[in-house]
C-alpha positions as CSV (number, residue, x, y, z in Angstrom):
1,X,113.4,94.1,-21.6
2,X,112.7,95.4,-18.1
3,X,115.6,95.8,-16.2
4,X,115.7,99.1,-13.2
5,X,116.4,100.2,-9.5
6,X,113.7,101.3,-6.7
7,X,115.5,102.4,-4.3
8,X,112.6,103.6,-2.3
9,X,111.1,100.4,-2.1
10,X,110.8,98.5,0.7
11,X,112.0,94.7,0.1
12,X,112.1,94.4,-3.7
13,X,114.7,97.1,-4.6
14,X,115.2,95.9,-8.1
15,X,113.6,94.4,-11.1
16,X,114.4,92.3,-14.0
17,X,112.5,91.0,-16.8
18,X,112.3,89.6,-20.3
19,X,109.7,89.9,-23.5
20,X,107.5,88.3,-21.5
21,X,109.1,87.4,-17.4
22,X,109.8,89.7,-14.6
23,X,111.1,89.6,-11.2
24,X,111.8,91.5,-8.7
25,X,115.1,91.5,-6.6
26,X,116.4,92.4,-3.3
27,X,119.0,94.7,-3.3
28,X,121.6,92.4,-2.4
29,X,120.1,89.7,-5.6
30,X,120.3,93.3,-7.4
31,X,124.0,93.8,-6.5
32,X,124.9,90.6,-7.2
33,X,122.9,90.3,-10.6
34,X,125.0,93.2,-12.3
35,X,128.1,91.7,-10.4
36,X,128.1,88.6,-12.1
37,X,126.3,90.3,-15.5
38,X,129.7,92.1,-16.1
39,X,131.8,89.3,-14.8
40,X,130.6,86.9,-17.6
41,X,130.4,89.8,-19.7
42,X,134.6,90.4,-19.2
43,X,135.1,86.4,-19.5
44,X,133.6,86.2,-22.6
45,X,135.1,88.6,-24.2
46,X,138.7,87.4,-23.0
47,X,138.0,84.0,-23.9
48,X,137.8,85.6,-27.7
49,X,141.2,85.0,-28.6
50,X,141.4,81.6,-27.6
51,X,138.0,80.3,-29.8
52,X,138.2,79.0,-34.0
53,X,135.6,81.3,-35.2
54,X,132.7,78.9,-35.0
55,X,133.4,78.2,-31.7
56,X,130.5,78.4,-29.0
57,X,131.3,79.1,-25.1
58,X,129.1,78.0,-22.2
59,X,130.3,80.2,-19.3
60,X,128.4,80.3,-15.4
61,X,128.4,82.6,-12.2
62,X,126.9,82.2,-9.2
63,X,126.5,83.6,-5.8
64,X,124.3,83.0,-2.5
65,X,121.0,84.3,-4.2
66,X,121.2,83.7,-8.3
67,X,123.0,81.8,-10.9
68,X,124.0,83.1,-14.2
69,X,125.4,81.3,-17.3
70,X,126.0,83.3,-20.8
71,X,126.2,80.9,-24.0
72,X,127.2,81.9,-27.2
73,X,129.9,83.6,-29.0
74,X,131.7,86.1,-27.0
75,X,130.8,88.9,-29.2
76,X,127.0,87.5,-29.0
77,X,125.3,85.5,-26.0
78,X,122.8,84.8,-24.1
79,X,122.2,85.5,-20.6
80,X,120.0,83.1,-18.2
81,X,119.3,83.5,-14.5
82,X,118.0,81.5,-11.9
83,X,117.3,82.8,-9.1
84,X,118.5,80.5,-6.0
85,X,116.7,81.9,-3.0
86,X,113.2,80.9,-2.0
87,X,111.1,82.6,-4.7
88,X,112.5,80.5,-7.1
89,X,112.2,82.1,-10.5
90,X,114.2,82.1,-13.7
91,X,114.7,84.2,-16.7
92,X,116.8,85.0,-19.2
93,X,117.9,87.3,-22.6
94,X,118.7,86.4,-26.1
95,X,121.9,87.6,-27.2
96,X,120.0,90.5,-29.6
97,X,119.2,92.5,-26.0
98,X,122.4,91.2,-24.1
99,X,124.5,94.4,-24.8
100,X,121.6,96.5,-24.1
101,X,121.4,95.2,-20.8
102,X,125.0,95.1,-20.2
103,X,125.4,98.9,-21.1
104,X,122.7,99.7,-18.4
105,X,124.6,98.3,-15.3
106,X,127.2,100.6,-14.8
107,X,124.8,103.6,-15.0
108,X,122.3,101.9,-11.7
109,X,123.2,103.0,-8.1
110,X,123.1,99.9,-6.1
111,X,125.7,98.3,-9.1
């Protein structure tokens, strides 16, 4: 999982990145990548009490530059992004690196 902040760069501020996929953001597609991260992360988690335990969850996000969706269980899911601007590029996590990636968000600058 690649996932960090260059905040001396000079378009491409941020990158994110799978087993085997990265891209690299602008700050603002950074911003709004951890944005949206944590805001499926807390809808997930609230949507918990109202599932049977076998239950799956398709949830989405999007802003001007990326779309994300989690699916899963809210205590395991995925995370896909698309990224909407014109690079076009898409990625995602399997829910085994998902908390891992959430954890690192609040610790990045530009977040």
């Amino acid at each position: 999982m690649a996932f960090g902040l260059g905040p001396r760069r000079h378009c491409f501020k941020g990158l994110i990145g799978g087993e085997d996929w990265a891209i690299e953001l602008t700050a603002t597609e950074f911003q709004d990548f951890c944005r949206l991260a944590a805001q499926l992360a807390d809808t997930m988690a609230a949507m918990a009490s109202d599932l049977m335990d076998a239950e799956r969850l398709t949830c989405e996000a999007e802003s001007e530059t990326l779309w994300l969706e989690a699916e899963g269980y809210p205590d395991a899911f995925s995370l896909r992004v698309l990224l909407l601007t014109g690079r076009q590029a898409e990625g995602g996590w399997p829910a085994a690196v998902v908390p891992e990636l959430l954890r690192a968000i609040p610790g990045l600058m530009l977040c």
